[in-house]
C-alpha positions in Angstrom: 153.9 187.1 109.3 154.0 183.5 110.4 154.2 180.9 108.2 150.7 178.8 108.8 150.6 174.4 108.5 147.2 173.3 107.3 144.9 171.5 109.4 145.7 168.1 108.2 142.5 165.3 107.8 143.6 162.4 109.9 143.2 159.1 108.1 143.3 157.1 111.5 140.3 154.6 111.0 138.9 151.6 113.3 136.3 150.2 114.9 135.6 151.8 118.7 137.4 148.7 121.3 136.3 149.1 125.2 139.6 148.3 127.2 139.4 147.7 130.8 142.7 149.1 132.5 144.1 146.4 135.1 144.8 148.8 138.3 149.0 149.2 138.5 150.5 146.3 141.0 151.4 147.5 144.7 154.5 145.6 145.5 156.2 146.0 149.2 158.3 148.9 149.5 162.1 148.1 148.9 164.1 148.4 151.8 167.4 150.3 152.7 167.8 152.3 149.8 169.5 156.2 151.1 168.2 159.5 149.4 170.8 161.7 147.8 169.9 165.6 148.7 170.6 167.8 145.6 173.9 169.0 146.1 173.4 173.3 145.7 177.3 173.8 145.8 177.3 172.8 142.6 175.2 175.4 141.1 175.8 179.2 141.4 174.4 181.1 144.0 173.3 183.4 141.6 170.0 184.1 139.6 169.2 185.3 136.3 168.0 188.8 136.1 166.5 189.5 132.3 162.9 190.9 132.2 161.4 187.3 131.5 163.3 186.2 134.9 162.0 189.0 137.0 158.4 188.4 135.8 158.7 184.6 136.4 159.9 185.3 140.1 157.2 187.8 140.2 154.7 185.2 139.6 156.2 182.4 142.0 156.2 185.0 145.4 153.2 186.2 144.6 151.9 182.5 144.5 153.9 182.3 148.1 152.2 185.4 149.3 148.5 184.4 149.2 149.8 180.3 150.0 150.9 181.7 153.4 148.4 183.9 154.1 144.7 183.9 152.6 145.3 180.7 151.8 147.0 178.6 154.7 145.2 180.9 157.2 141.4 181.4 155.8 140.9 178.8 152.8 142.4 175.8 154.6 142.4 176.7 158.1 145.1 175.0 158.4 146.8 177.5 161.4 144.4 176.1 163.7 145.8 172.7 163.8 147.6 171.9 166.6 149.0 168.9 166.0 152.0 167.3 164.8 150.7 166.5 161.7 148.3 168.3 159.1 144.5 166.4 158.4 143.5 167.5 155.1 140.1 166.2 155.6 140.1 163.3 153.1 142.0 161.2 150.4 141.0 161.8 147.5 142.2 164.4 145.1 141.0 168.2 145.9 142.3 166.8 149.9 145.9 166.2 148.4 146.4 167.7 145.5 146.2 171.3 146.3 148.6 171.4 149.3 151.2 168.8 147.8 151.7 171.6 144.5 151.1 174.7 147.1 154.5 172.9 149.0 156.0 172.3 145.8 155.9 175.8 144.9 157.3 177.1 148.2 160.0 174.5 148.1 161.7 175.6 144.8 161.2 179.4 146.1 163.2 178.4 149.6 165.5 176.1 147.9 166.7 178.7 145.2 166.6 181.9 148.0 164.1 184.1 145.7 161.8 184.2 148.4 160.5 187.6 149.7 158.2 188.6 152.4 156.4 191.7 150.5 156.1 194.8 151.4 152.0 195.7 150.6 149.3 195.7 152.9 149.4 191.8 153.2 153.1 190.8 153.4 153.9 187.1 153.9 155.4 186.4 156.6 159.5 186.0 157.4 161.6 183.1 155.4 161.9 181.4 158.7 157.9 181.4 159.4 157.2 180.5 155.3 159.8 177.6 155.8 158.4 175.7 159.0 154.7 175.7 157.2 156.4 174.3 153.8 158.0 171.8 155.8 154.8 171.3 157.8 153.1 170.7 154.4 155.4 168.3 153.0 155.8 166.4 156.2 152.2 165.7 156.6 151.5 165.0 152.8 154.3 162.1 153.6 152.9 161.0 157.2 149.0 160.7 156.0 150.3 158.7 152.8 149.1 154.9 152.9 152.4 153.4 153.6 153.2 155.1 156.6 149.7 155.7 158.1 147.1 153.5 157.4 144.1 154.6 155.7 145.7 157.3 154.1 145.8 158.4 150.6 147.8 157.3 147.8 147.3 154.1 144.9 145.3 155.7 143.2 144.6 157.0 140.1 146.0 160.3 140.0 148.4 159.9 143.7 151.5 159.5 141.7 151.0 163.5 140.5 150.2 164.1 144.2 153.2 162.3 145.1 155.6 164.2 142.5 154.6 167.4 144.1 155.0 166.4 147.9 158.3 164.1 147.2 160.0 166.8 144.9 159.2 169.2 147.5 160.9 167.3 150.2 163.7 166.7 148.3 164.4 170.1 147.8 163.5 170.7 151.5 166.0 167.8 152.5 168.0 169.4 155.0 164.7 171.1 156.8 163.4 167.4 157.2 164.0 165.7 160.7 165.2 162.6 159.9 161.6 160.6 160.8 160.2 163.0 158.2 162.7 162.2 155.2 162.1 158.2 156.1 158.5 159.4 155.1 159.0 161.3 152.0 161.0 158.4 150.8 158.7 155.5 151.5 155.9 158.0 150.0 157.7 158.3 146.6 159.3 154.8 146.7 155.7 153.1 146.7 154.3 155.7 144.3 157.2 154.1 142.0 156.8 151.1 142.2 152.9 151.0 141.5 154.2 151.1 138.2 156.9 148.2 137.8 154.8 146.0 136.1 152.0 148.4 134.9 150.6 148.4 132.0 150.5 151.4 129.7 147.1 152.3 128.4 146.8 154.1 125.6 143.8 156.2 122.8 144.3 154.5 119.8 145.4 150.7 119.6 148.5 150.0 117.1 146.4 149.4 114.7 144.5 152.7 115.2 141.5 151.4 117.1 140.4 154.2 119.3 140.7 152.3 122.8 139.2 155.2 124.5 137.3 157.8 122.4 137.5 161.3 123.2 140.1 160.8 125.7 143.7 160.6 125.4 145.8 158.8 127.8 148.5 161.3 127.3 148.7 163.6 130.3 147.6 160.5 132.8 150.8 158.7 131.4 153.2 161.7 131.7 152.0 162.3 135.4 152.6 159.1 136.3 155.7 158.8 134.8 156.8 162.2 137.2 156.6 160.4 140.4 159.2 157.9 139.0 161.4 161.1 137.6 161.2 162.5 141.3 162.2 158.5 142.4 165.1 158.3 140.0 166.9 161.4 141.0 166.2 160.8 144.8 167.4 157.1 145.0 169.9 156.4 142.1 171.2 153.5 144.0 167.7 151.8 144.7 167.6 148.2 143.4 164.5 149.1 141.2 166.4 152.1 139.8 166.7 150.4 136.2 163.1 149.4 136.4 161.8 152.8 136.9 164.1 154.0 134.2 162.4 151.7 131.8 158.7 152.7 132.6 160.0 156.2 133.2 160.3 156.4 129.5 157.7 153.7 128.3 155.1 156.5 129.8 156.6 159.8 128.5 157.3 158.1 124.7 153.5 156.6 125.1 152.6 160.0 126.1 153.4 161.9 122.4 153.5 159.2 120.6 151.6 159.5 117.2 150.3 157.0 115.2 153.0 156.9 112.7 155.3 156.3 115.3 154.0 152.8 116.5 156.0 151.5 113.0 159.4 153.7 113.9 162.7 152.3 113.6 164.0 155.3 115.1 165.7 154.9 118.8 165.0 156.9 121.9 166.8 155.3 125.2 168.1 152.1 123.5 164.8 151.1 121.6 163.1 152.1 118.5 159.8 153.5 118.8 157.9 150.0 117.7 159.3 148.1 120.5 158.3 150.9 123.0 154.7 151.6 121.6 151.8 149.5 122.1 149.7 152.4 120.1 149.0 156.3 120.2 148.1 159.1 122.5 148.5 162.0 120.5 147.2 162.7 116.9 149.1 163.0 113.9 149.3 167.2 113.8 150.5 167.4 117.3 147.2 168.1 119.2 145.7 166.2 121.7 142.3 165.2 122.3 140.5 164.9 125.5 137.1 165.7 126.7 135.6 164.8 123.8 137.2 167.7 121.7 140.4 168.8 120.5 141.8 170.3 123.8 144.8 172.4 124.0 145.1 172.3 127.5 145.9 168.8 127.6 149.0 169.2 125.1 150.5 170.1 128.2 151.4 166.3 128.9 154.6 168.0 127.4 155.5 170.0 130.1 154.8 166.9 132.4 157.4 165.1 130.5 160.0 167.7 130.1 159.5 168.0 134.0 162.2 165.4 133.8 165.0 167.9 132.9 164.2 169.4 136.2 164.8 166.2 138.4 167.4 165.1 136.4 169.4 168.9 136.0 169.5 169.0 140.0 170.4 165.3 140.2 173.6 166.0 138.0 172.2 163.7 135.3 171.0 164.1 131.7 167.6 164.5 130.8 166.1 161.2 129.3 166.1 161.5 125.3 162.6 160.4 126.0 161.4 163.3 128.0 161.8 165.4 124.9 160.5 162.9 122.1 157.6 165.0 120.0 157.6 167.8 122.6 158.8 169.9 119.5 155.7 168.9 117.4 153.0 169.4 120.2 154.8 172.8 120.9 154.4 174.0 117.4 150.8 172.5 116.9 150.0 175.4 119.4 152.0 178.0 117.6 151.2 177.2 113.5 148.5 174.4 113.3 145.7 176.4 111.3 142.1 175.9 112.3 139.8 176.1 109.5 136.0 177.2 110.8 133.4 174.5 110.6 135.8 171.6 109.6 136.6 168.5 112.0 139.4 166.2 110.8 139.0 164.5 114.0 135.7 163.0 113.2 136.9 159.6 113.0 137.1 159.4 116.6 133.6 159.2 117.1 133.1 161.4 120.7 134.5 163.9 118.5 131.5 165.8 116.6 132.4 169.2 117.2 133.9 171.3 114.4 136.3 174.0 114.8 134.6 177.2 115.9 135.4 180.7 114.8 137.3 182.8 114.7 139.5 179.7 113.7 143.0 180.6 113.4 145.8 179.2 115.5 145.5 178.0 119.2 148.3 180.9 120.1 147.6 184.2 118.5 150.5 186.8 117.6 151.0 189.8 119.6 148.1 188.7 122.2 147.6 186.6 126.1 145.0 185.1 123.9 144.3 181.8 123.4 142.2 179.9 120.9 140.2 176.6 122.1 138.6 175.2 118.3 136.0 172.9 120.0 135.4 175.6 122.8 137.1 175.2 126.5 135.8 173.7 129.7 138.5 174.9 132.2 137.5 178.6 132.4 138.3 181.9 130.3 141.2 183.3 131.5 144.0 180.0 132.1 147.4 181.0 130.8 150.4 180.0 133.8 150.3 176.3 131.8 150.9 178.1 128.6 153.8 180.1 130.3 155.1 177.0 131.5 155.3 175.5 128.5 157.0 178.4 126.9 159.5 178.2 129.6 160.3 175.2 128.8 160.5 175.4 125.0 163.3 178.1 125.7 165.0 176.2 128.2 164.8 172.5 126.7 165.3 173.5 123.0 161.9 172.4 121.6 160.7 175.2 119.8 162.7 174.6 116.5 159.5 173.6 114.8 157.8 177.0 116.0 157.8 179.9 113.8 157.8 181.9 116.7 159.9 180.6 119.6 159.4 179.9 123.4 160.9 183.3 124.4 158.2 185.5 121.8 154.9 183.8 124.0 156.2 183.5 127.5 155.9 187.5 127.4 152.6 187.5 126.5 151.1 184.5 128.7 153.7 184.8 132.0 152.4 188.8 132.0 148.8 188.1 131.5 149.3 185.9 135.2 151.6 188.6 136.7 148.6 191.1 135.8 145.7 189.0 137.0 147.8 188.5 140.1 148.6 192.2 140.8 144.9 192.7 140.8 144.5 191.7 144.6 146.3 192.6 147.4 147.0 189.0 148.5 147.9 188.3 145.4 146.0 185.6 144.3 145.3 185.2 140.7 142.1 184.6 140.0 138.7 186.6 140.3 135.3 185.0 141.9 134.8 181.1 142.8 135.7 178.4 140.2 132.5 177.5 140.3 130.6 180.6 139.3 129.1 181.1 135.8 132.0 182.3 133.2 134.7 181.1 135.9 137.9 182.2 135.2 139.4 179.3 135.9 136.6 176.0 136.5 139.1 173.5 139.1 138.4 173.9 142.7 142.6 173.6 143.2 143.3 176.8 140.7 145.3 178.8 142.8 147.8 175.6 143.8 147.7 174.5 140.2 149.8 178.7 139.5 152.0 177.7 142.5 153.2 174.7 140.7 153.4 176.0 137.8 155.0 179.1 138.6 157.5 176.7 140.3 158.6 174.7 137.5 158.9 177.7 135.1 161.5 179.5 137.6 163.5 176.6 138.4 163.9 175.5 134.4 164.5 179.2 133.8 167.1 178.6 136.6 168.3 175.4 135.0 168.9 177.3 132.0 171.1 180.2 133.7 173.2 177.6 135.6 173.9 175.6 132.0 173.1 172.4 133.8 170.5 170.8 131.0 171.9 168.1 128.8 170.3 165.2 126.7 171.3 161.6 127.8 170.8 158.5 125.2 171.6 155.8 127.6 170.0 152.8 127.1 167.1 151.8 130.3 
């Protein structure tokens, strides 16, 4: 039997302040400033081979298997282009999103040599074939970027995700880059950076508990854009702005969990307490976040955005920021313990927030059970689970499930098998069933299928990470 925390009323009071968000500065692009390739003699050549493992690289080649086919061939078309370089048909978010994480997922499959070209009646094709379209990809996410082509895509508000994807893909694809390519991928992820040298971090509740935007957390938009500076870091250690993008690196991911109590803290992360990082709050006082007007589990995933660090920084050779990690534990087990009580709302003094918890009330992960439980009802779709897989992962791996009465290792079973069984429904093994747009969708965004690759990616190389013992904590000061 689990041991069960109330649903605590937060006290967090304040009149409702509209802040308007300066966009982030776009200063030139440093010059001269080499890439360091991640250095795979220094890890074993080996992989780990428990049942959670082989599930996880389960779930990343069958995310290969429909990219290179259905997917590359029939969704995007993109097998008729002739040219040099891809056209994704736009800028704007479902243009770039979905092939940057579809090439970040093939990268970390090449990279670690756990790809496979099937064996059922619609194989993906050889290593050598799946590695020229994954460097296809990545090479024409960098050349349509702003900074090298003009008009392209990129300073805005969500590019710096778009950019993680494509410029972690490309360094783990280093050596596969002509050399015209890599000069691409770097000035991609080096402007993405330094949008953010000056920025200024927003935040959901003020210091003094104000909510600054109501309903709608700035924790996931922070941790995102603190990735493509996570990505920078690890590439370009030697960059003059390296100590810059330190600092915001972890000004966003502390801002991201930070709870009102915290905005007071003495205690120190990176070489600063909590009050002289904080400006406010992003995530409430039990752990859960809110966003779209409700109490939304999927957003408490601005954990695994942060802890994405200890996969830039584990390949880099360095320790994972102390900051990457800060309240992961207490968003973790707000999914595994916090107890929703049917029909009350301690969240009501946010004022978007007028739904009360729904039944059957409970927990948001439920023993024994794929299940998940959305209190103020879910807007993504019915049947969403790699994110909570991901997150498991990374509890296990990273060490934040202490809280948790049961750990990381317990739910990955559960929600990684629920996506290796959708998946093994269809022969091309995509995961989900119908459009994303169809009434009781399984899964609501247009870029669903991507959004597994990338997971599936990130799960198998902290999984990885963990095998090859190369996590650690740093405490340096930024």
């Amino acid at each position: 039997m689990r041991l069960r925390r109330s649903l605590a009323l937060v006290a967090t009071a304040g009149v409702t302040l509209l802040a308007t968000l300066t966009a982030p500065a776009t200063p030139a692009a440093a010059a001269g400033s080499a890439v360091v390739p991640i250095v795979m003699s220094n890890f074993s050549s080996t992989h780990p081979n428990d049942a959670g493992s082989v599930r996880l690289r389960a779930i990343l080649r069958n995310t290969n298997q429909f990219a290179l086919t259905t997917w590359y061939n029939e969704t995007k078309n993109y097998d008729a282009q002739i040219g040099a370089y891809l056209t994704f048909g736009g800028t704007a978010e479902d243009n770039i999103r979905p092939p940057a994480a579809q090439a970040f997922g093939l990268a970390v499959s090449l990279k670690l040599g756990v790809y496979q070209t099937g064996n059922n009646s619609n194989p993906s094709p050889s290593a050598t074939e799946a590695k020229t379209k994954t460097v296809r990809l990545i090479s024409s996410l960098a050349y349509r970027h702003l900074v090298n082509t003009s008009g392209g895509w990129g300073n805005a508000w969500q590019s710096a995700h778009w950019a993680a994807f494509a410029g972690f893909a490309g360094w783990l694809m280093w050596d596969d880059l002509s050399t015209t390519d890599r000069e691409y991928v770097r000035k991609m992820v080096e402007y993405e950076a330094n949008r953010f040298n000056s920025y200024t971090v927003p935040y959901y509740r003020s210091a003094t508990g104000a909510f600054l935007t109501p309903g709608d957390t700035k924790a996931e938009e922070n941790a995102w854009n603190a990735q493509v500076l996570q990505v920078a870091t690890a590439m370009m250690p030697t960059h003059p702005n390296y100590g810059t993008w330190m600092r915001k690196s972890a000004e966003l991911m502390i801002s991201a969990t930070a709870r009102p109590s915290d905005v007071t803290s003495t205690t120190v992360v990176n070489g600063r307490t909590l009050a002289d990082w904080l400006d406010g709050s992003n995530t409430n006082a039990d752990g859960t976040m809110t966003n779209h007007d409700r109490v939304h589990p999927d957003y408490m995933e601005a954990i695994s955005l942060n802890l994405h660090a200890g996969l830039t920084s584990s390949l880099a050779g360095k320790g994972t920021p102390r900051a990457a990690l800060f309240n992961a534990g207490v968003v973790y087990d707000a999914l595994v313990d916090l107890n929703f009580v049917v029909g009350q709302n301690p969240y009501a003094a946010d004022p978007r927030l007028t739904r009360t918890n729904a039944a059957p009330g409970g927990t948001i992960y439920r023993d024994g059970s794929s299940d998940i439980y959305y209190p103020n009802g879910n807007d993504w779709g019915t049947q969403r689970r790699m994110q909570f897989a991901t997150m498991d992962v990374f509890a296990d791996a990273f060490g934040i499930d202490a809280l948790a009465s049961q750990k990381g290792a317990y739910w990955e079973q559960y929600h990684a098998q629920k996506v290796l069984d959708m998946q093994n429904r269809f022969t091309d093994r995509r995961t989900y069933l119908g459009a994303y747009n169809d009434v009781g969708s399984e899964d609501t965004y247009p870029g669903r299928e991507e959004w597994v690759s990338h997971h599936a990616g990130w799960a198998y190389l902290a999984r990885w990470i963990k095998y090859q013992n190369a996590f650690s904590i740093s405490d340096q000061a930024y």
